[in-house]
N, C-alpha and C positions, 0 to 999 in steps of 0.2 A: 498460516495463522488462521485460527476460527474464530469466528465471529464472536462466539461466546468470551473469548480471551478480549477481544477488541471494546466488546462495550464493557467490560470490567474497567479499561482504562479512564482515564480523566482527558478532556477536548486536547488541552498544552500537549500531552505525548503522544497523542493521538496526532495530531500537525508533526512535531516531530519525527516520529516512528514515518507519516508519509513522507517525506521529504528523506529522510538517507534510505526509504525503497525506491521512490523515481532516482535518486543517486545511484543505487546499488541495476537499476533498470538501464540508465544512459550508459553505465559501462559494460553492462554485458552486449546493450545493442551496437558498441563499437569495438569491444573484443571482435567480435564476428567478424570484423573488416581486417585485422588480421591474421584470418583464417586459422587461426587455432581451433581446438577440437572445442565441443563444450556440449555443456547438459542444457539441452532445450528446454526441459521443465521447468529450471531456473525460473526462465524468463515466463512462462506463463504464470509460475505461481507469483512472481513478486506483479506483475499485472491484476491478477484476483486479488491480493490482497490489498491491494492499492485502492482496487474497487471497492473493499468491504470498506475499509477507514474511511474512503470517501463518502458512501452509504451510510454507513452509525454518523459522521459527523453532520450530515445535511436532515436526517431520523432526527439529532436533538438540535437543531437550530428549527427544524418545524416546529419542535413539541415545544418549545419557549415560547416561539410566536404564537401558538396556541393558548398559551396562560394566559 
C-alpha cells in the first residue's frame, strides 16, 4: 500500500485497515511454526505498511494539535 493511497483514506479506516494488517501479521508469524512454505515478502510488506498507517495517523494527530 502507498502512502499516497493511505492519506486519501479517513483516520476510522485508517485504525481499521491497521488492525486486520497486524491480524493478517500475527498469522503469518505463526504459519511459520508450522513449517509451511511461504513468501517472505508477505511479511515485510504488511510490516511497512503497518508503519505507513501508523506514520499518516500520528502526521494528522500533530497537525490538529497544531491548530
Amino acid at each position: 500500500m502507498k502512502m499516497s493511497e493511505i492519506s486519501k483514506k479517513d483516520s476510522e479506516a485508517l485504525i481499521a485497515l491497521g488492525k486486520q494488517l497486524r491480524e493478517e501479521l500475527r498469522a503469518f508469524r505463526f504459519s511459520g511454526a508450522g513449517g509451511r512454505k511461504r513468501d517472505v515478502k508477505e511479511g515485510k510488506n504488511a510490516r511497512r505498511a503497518v508503519a505507513r498507517i501508523e506514520t499518516e495517523l500520528t502526521a494528522r494527530k500533530l497537525a490538529s494539535k497544531a491548530k
